[in-house]
C-alpha positions as CSV (number, residue, x, y, z in Angstrom):
1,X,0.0,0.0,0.0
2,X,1.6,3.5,-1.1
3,X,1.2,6.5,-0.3
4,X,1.7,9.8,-1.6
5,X,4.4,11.6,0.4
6,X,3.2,15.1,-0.7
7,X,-0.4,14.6,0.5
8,X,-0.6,16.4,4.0
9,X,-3.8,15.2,4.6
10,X,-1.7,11.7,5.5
11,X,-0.1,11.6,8.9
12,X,2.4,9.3,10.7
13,X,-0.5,7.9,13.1
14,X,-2.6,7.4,10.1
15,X,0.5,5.0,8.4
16,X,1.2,3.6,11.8
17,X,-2.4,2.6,12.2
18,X,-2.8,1.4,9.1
19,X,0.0,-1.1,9.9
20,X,-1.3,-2.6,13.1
21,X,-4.6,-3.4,11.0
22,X,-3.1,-5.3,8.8
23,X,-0.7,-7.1,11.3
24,X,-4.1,-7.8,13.3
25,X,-5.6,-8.7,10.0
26,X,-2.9,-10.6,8.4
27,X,-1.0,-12.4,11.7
28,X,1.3,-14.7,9.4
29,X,2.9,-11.7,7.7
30,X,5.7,-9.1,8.7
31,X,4.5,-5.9,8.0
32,X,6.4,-3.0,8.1
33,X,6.5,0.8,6.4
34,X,9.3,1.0,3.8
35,X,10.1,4.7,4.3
36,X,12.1,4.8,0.6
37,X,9.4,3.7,-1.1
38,X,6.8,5.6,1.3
39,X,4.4,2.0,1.3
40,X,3.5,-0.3,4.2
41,X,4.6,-3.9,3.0
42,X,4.4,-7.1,3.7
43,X,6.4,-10.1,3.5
44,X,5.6,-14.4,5.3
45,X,7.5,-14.7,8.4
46,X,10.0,-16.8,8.9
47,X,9.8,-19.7,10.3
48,X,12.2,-20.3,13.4
């Protein structure tokens, strides 16, 4: 999920929100925001 960088209307709480949804969502994944890209992202965890 992107977002645009230049929209002020987004704020860090909204991003940082929007991350613990999906980790509540989507338990089997590591989310995290990719601050280069400016996009929350996703990838399986690993398995220990």
């Amino acid at each position: 999920m992107k977002f645009d960088k230049e929209d002020p209307a987004v704020s860090l709480k909204d991003v940082l929100a929007k991350v613990q949804e999906i980790q509540r969502q989507h338990p089997e994944l590591d989310v995290f925001f990719d601050g280069d890209e400016y996009a929350i992202c996703s990838r399986p965890r690993k398995k220990a």
